[in-house]
C-alpha positions in Angstrom: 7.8 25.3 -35.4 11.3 26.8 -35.5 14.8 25.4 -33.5 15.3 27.6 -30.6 18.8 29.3 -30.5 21.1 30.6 -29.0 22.2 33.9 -30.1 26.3 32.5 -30.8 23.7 29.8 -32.5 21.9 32.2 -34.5 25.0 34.6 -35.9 26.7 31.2 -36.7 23.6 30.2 -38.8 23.1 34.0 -40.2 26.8 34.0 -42.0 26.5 30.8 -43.8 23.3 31.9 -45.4 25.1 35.0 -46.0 27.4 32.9 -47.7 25.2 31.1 -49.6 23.6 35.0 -51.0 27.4 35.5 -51.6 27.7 32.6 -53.5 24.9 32.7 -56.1 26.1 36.7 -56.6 29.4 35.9 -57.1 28.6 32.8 -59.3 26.5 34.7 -61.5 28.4 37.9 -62.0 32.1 36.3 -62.2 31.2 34.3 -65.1 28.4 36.9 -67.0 31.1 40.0 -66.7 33.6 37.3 -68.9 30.5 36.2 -71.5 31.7 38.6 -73.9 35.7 37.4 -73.9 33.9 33.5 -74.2 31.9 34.9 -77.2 34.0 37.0 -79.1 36.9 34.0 -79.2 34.4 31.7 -80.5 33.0 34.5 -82.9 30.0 34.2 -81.5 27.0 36.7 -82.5 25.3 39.1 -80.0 22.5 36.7 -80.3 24.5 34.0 -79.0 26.3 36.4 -76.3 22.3 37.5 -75.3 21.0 33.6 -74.8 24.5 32.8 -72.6 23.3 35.9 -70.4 19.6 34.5 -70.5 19.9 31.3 -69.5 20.7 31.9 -65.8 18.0 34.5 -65.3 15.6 32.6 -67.4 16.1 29.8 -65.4 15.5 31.6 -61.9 12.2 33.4 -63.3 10.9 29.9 -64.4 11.7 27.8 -61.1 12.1 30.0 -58.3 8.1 30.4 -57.3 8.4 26.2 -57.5 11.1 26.2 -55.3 10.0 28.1 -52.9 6.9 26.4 -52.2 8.7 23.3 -52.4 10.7 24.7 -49.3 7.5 25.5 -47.6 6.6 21.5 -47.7 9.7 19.9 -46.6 11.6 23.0 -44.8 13.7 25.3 -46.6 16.7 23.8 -45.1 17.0 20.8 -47.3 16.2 23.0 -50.1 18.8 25.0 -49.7 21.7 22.6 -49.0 20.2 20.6 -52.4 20.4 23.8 -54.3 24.3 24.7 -53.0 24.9 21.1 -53.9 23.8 21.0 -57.4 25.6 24.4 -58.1 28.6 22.9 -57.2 27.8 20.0 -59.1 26.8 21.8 -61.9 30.0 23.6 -62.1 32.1 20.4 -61.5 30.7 18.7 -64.2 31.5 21.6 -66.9 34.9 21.6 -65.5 35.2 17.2 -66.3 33.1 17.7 -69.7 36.6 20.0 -70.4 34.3 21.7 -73.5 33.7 25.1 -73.5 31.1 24.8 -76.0 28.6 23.3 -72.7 29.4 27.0 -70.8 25.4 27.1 -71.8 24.3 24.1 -70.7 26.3 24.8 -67.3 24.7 28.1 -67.1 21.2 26.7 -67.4 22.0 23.8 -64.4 23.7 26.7 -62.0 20.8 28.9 -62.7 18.2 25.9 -61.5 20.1 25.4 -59.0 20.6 28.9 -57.4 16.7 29.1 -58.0 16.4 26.5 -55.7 18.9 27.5 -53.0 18.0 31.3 -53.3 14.7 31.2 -51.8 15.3 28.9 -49.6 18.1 31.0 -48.0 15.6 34.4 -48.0 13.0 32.0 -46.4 15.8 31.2 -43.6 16.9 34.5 -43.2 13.7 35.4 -41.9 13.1 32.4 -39.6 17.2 32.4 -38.0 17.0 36.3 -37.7 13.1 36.8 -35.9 10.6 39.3 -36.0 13.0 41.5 -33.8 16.0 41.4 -36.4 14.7 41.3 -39.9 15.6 44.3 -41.0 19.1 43.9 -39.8 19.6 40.2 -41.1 18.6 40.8 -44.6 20.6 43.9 -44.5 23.3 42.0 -44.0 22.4 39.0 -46.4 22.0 42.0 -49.2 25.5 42.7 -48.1 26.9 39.9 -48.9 25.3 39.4 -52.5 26.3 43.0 -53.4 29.7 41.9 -51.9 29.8 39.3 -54.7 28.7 41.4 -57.3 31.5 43.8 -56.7 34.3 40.9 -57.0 32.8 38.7 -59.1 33.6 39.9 -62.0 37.5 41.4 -61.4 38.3 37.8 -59.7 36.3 36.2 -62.5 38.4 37.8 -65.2 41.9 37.5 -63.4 41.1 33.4 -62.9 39.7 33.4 -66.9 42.9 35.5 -67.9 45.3 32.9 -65.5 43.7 29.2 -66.3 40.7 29.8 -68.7 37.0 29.0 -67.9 37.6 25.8 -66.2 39.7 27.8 -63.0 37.0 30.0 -62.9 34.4 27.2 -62.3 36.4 25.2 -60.0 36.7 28.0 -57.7 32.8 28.5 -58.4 32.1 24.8 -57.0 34.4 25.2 -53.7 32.6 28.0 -52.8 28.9 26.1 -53.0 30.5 23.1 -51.4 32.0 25.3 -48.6 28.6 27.0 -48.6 26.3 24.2 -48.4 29.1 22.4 -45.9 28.3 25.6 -43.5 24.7 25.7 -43.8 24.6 21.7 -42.9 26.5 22.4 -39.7 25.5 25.8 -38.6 21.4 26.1 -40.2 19.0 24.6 -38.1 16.7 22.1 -39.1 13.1 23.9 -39.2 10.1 21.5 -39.1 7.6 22.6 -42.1 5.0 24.9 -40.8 1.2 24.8 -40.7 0.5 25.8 -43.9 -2.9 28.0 -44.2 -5.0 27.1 -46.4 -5.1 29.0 -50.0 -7.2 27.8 -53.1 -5.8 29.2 -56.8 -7.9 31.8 -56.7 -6.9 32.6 -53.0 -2.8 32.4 -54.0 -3.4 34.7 -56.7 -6.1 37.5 -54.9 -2.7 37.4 -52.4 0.0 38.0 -54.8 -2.0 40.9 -56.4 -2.5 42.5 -52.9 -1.1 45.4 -51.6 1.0 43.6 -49.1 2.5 41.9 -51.7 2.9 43.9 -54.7 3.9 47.5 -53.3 7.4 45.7 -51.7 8.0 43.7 -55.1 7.5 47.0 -57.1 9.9 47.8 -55.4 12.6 45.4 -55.3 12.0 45.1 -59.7 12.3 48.9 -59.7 15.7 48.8 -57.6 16.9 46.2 -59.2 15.9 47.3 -62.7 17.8 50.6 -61.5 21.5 49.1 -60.5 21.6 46.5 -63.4 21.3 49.5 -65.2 24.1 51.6 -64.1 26.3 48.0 -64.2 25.1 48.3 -68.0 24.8 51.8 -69.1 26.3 54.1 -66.5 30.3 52.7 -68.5 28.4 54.4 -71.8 28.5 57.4 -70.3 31.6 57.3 -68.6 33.5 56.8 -72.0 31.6 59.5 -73.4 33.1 61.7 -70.5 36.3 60.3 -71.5 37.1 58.1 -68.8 39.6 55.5 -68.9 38.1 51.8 -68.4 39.5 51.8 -64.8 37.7 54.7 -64.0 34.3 53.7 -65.2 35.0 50.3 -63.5 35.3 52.4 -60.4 31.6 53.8 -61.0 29.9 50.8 -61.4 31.8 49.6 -58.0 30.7 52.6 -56.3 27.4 51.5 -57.0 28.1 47.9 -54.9 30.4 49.4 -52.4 27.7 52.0 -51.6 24.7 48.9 -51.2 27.3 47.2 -49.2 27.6 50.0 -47.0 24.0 51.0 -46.6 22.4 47.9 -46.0 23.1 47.0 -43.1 22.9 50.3 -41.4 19.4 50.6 -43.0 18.5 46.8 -41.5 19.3 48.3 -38.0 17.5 51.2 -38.0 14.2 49.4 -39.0 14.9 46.7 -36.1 15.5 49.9 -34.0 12.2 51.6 -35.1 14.1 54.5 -37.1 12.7 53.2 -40.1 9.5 51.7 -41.1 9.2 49.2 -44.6 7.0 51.9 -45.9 10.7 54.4 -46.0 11.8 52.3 -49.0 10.2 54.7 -51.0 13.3 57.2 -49.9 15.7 54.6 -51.2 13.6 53.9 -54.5 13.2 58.2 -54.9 17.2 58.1 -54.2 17.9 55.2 -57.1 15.6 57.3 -59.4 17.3 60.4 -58.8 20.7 59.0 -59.3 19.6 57.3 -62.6 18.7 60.7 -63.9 21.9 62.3 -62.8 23.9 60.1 -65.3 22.1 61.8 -68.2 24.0 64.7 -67.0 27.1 65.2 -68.7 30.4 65.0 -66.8 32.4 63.0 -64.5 31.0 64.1 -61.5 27.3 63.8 -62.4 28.2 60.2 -63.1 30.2 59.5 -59.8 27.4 61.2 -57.7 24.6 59.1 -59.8 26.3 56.2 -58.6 26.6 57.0 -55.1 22.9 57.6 -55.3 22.0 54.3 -56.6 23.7 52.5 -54.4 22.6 53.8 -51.4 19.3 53.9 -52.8 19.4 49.9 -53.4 20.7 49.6 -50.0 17.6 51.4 -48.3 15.0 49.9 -50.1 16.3 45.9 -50.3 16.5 45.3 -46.6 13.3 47.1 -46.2 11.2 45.9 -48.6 12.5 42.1 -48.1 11.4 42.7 -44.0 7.8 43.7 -45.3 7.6 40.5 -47.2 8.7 38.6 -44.7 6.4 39.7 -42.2 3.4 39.8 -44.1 3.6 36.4 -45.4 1.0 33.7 -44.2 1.9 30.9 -41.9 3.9 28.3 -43.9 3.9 30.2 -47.3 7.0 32.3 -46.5 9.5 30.4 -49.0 6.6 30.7 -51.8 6.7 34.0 -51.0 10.4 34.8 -51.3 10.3 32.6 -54.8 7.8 34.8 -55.9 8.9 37.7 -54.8 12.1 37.4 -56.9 11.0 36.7 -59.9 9.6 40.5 -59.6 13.4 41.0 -58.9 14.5 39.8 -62.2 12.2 41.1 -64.4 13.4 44.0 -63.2 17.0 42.9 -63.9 16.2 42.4 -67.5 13.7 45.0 -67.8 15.8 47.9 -66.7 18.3 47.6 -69.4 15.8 46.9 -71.8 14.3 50.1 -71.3 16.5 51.9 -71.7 17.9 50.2 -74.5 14.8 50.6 -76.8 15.2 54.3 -75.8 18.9 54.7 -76.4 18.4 55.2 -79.9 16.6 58.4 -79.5 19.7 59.5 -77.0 20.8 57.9 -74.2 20.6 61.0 -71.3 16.7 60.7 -72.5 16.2 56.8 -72.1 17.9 57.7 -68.8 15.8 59.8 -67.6 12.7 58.0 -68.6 13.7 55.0 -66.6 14.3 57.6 -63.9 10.5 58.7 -64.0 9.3 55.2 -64.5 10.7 54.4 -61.1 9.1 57.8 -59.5 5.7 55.9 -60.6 5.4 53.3 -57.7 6.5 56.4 -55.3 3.9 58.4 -57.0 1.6 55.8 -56.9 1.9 54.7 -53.1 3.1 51.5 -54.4 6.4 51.3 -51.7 4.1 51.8 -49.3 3.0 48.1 -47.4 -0.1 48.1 -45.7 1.1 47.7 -41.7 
């Protein structure tokens, strides 16, 4: 049964889960983009370097379906409030320790904690924003974590550069106390729904479903496609000899672009100008930009990020809506948990695709990624069963 209202009511309670989506994006990029500075001064190897980068993402693949269905039990609310509150805390506490040799340990405790509050917030998005403004809500949560992925990592390094690690982590914990403070005073309280009934064999004949499965393909392939121009699309930009600013500027193009795209996308399905089964245009778009930035030059590169952006920014909103509406009663935060740990195996997988490629050329690994993501297009996979 959901808190009726008021549409002042409702905006308020959109923006501070739009805040908490900013603040695990931001969290996560701001200190990740600075791993490298952290390892190289403690002449760390890449092995080392590759663990730091794991442990966040590890984390959220591990705990994310439990926190999800935890949110379905007690009301994703209190989940998400918990979560916000033990980021901060997590942060805090590496700031106190005052040793930079815990940055792993405080990786591993904010990435349990954003697994908690992260599907918790996608769970509330769904409930604050109704069946008449999905598309438009989580266009605008996707906003807001591609706003924090485009400044996380330039304010990230200029607070590292200014006061070291323990700057960058205090700001990190204001933000999740801020956050959860908002959510507290503008988030309804939901009572738990009545939760269908679902046996193991019942859970997993659902997650293997069309309904399911076509918008998570999705969502991994999307994903898989922008954490790999944040990763690979600066390779090619130095080979077309541009500066570090400029290939910076690519791999913001990419987030600006998402930012942009989302929310327009978001209205159009509330509007009936889209339908979830047109992320495949977005997913098609991401592909082809991916295999424009085989192509040499500068402006191959600049129009591949375009492409990818606006791309991500079709097919989130629109695939997120599908999940959302074709969840069963009282299983929607188990479905959000488990819906992004599709999400970041695509993260991780991306990059590593095309990094056991890259030795054979890196235009080719490119463009094999680029016809891997044609497959669920090819396949019918984008398209959820109405």
């Amino acid at each position: 049964m959901r808190h009726r209202t008021t549409r002042p009511e409702q905006r308020s309670a959109l923006f501070a889960l739009y805040g908490a989506g900013f603040v695990t994006a931001f969290g996560a990029h701001a200190v990740a983009a600075n791993l490298g500075h952290y390892a190289m001064g403690r002449r760390a190897s890449l092995v080392d370097l590759g663990i730091l980068l794991a442990l966040y993402d590890g984390a959220e693949v591990v705990l994310k379906p439990v926190f999800g269905a935890l949110a379905d039990r007690v009301g994703p609310r209190p989940v998400l409030i918990g979560g916000l509150l033990a980021f901060a805390l997590a942060s805090v506490a590496f700031v106190l320790a005052g040793n930079p040799g815990l940055l792993g340990a405080a990786r591993l405790a904010q990435g349990s904690a954003a697994a908690a509050f992260s599907p918790a917030a996608g769970a509330l998005v769904a409930l604050t924003g109704g069946s008449g403004r999905q598309g438009r809500s989580f266009g605008g949560y996707g906003a807001a974590k591609s706003f924090g992925y485009l400044i996380g990592p330039i304010v990230g390094g200029a607070l590292v550069l200014a006061g070291g690690y323990g700057l960058l982590f205090e700001l990190i914990a204001v933000l999740a106390l801020a956050a959860a403070v908002a959510a507290w005073v503008s988030v309804p309280a939901t009572r738990p729904r009545p939760r269908s009934r679902e046996t193991l064999v019942g859970l997993g004949r659902r997650l293997a479903g069309a309904s399911f499965l076509r918008p998570v393909a999705v969502l991994a392939a999307i994903t898989a496609a922008t954490s790999t121009a944040v990763g690979f699309f600066p390779v090619q930009g130095a080979r077309a000899h541009l500066s570090p600013l400029g290939t910076g500027a690519v791999v913001s193009l990419v987030a600006a672009a998402a930012i942009l795209t989302q929310v327009r996308a978001g209205r159009a399905l509330d509007r009936g100008r889209l339908e979830h089964s047109d992320a495949a245009w977005g997913l098609a778009l991401a592909g082809l930009g991916i295999g424009l930035a085989a192509v040499p030059g500068t402006v191959w590169l600049a129009s591949a990020g375009l492409l990818v952006g606006v791309g991500a920014g079709i097919a989130t909103p629109l695939a997120f809506a599908a999940l959302a509406s074709s969840a069963p009663s009282g299983r929607l935060g188990q479905t959000m948990g488990a819906a992004e740990v599709g999400r970041e195996l695509g993260d991780a997988g991306g990059p590593l695709v095309v990094g056991v490629l890259a030795p054979v050329g890196l235009a080719l690994a490119l463009a094999g990624l680029a016809a891997l993501m044609c497959l669920p297009v090819a396949f019918g996979l984008a398209r959820p069963r109405e």
